[in-house]
N, C-alpha and C positions, 0 to 999 in steps of 0.2 A: 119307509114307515117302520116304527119300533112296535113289532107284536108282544102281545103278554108275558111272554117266557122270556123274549131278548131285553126285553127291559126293566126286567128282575136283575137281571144280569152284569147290566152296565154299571161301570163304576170309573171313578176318578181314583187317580193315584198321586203320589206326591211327584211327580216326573213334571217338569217345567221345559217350554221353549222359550228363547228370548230373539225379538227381532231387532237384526241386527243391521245397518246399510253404511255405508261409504259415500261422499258425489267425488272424490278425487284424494291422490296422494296430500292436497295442502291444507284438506278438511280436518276440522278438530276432531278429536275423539268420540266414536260415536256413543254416545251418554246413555245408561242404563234405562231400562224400561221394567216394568213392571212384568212378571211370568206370567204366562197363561198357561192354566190345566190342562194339561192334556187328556183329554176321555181315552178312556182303555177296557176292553171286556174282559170277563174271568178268563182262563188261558185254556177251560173246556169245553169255550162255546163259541161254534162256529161261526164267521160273520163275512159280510161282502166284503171289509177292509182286509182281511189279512189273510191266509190260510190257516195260519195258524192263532187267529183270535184274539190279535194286536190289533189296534191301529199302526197305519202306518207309523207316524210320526212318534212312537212310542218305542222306548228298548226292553221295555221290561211289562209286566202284570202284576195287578194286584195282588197282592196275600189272601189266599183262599184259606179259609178253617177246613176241617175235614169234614166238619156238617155243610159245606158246603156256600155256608157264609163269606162276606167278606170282610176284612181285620178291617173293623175303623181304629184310630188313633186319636185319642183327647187331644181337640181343639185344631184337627185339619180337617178338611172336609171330604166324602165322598158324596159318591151319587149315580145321577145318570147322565150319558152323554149322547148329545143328540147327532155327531159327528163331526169331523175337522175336531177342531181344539176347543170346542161350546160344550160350555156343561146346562144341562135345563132345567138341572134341581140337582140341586146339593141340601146336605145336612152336618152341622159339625153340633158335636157333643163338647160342647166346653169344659164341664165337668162334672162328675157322679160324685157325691157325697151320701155315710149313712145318718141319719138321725133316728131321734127317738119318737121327737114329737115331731110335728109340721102345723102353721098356721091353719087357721079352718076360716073356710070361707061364708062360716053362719055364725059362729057364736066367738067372743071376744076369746074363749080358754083358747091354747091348744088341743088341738087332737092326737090321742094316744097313737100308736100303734097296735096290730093283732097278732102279727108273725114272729117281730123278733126286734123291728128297725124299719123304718121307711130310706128308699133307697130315693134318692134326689137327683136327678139327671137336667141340669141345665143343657136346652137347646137352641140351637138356630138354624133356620131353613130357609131356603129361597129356591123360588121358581122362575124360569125362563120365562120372560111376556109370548114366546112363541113356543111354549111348550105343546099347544095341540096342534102344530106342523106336522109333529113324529106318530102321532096316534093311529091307531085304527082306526076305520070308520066305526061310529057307536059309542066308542071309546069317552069315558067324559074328564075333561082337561083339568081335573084336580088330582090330589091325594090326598087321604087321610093321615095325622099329623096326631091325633089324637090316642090315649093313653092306652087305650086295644089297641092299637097300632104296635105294640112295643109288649117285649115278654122278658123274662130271666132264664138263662142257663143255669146249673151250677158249670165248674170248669169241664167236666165231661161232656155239655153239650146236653144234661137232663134239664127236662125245663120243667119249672116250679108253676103249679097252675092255679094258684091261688091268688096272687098279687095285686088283684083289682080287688080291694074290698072297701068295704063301707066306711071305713076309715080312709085311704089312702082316695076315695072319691070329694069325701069332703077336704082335702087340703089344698088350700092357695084360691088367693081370690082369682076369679075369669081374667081378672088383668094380669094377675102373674104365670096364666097357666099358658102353655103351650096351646095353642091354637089348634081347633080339633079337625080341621083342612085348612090346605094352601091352594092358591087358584094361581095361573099364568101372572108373571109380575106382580108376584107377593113374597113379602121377607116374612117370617114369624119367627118370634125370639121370646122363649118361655119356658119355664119346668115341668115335669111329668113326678107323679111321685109314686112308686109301686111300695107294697106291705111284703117284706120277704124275711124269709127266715137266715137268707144266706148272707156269709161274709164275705165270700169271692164268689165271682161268675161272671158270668155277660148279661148285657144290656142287648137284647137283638131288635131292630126296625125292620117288621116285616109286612106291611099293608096289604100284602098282596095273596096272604095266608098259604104258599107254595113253600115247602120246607127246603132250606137251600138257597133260597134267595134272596135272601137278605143281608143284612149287613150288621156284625154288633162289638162292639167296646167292652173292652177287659173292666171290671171291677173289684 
């Protein structure tokens, strides 16, 4: 079972296996397949697989921030991994853009900004149909996906605590927004839009409100 802290923790990396087989010397070529992710935990947190907080089947760990985060990368995904090579929810950041305005989902104008720029983070997420195999008992077999879910750094790792405002709640209609939970065997594919003053920083996904355990994209 994955407890609360160890599964802050997990994450997927770019590291791929590919299976390979032979039936004899006069066999053709064995023809490419598709990679599969390999799940891997941070390289400071102890787990059954490895001593040293690998899985086996991995050579390397993910890119940890110094706050404790994990580097995601526009348009691969991380997440959490439920063990072997399954991942049970992944999230990829396709891409952050800033604007000025954003579509409102009440009235025909656009909607202003308050901070500086609305920051636009197109995403997509998917959960494992046996995501509450790994749970706690109690434990309840979703995540939040929704726009608290997500906060701003600047590059030092300061986070801006203003970014949900009354502006940045009214943009995009429910169909275009990020879906505000994922349940077992669901994909969601949608934008989040924070109000920030900043021009560089991170994007952090941290549901789980534990600092450290999250995951966030350079902007």
């Amino acid at each position: 079972m994955i407890s609360r802290a160890s599964k802050t923790a997990l994450a997927l990396t770019g590291i791929f296996i590919v299976a390979a087989c032979s039936s004899g010397a006069d066999a053709d070529p064995t023809p490419e397949v598709d990679p599969v992710p390999v799940g891997t935990t941070k390289p400071d947190l102890d787990t059954n697989n490895s001593p040293n907080g690998q899985s086996p089947e991995s050579d390397e760990t993910p890119e940890v921030s110094d706050s404790g985060d994990v580097e995601g990368t526009l348009g691969e995904p991380i997440g959490l991994a439920g063990g072997g090579d399954e991942a049970i929810f992944t999230m990829t950041v396709n891409s952050i853009e800033h604007t000025p305005t954003c579509p409102s989902r009440i009235d025909p104008v656009d909607v202003e900004n308050e901070n500086g720029s609305f920051l636009v983070a197109d995403i997509t997420a998917e959960m494992a149909a046996n995501y509450g195999e790994f749970l706690e008992e109690g434990e309840e077999p979703f995540l939040a996906t929704a726009t608290d879910a997500f906060h701003l750094t600047d590059l030092k790792g300061v986070v801006q605590s203003d970014v949900i405002t009354i502006s940045s709640y009214e943009c995009f209609s429910i169909d275009e927004q990020l879906a505000p939970f994922i349940n077992p065997g669901e994909t969601a594919k949608g934008v989040i839009a924070l109000d920030t003053s900043l021009e560089h920083g991170y994007v952090v996904y941290n549901p789980w409100g534990v600092d450290g355990s999250g995951w966030r994209w350079e902007f």
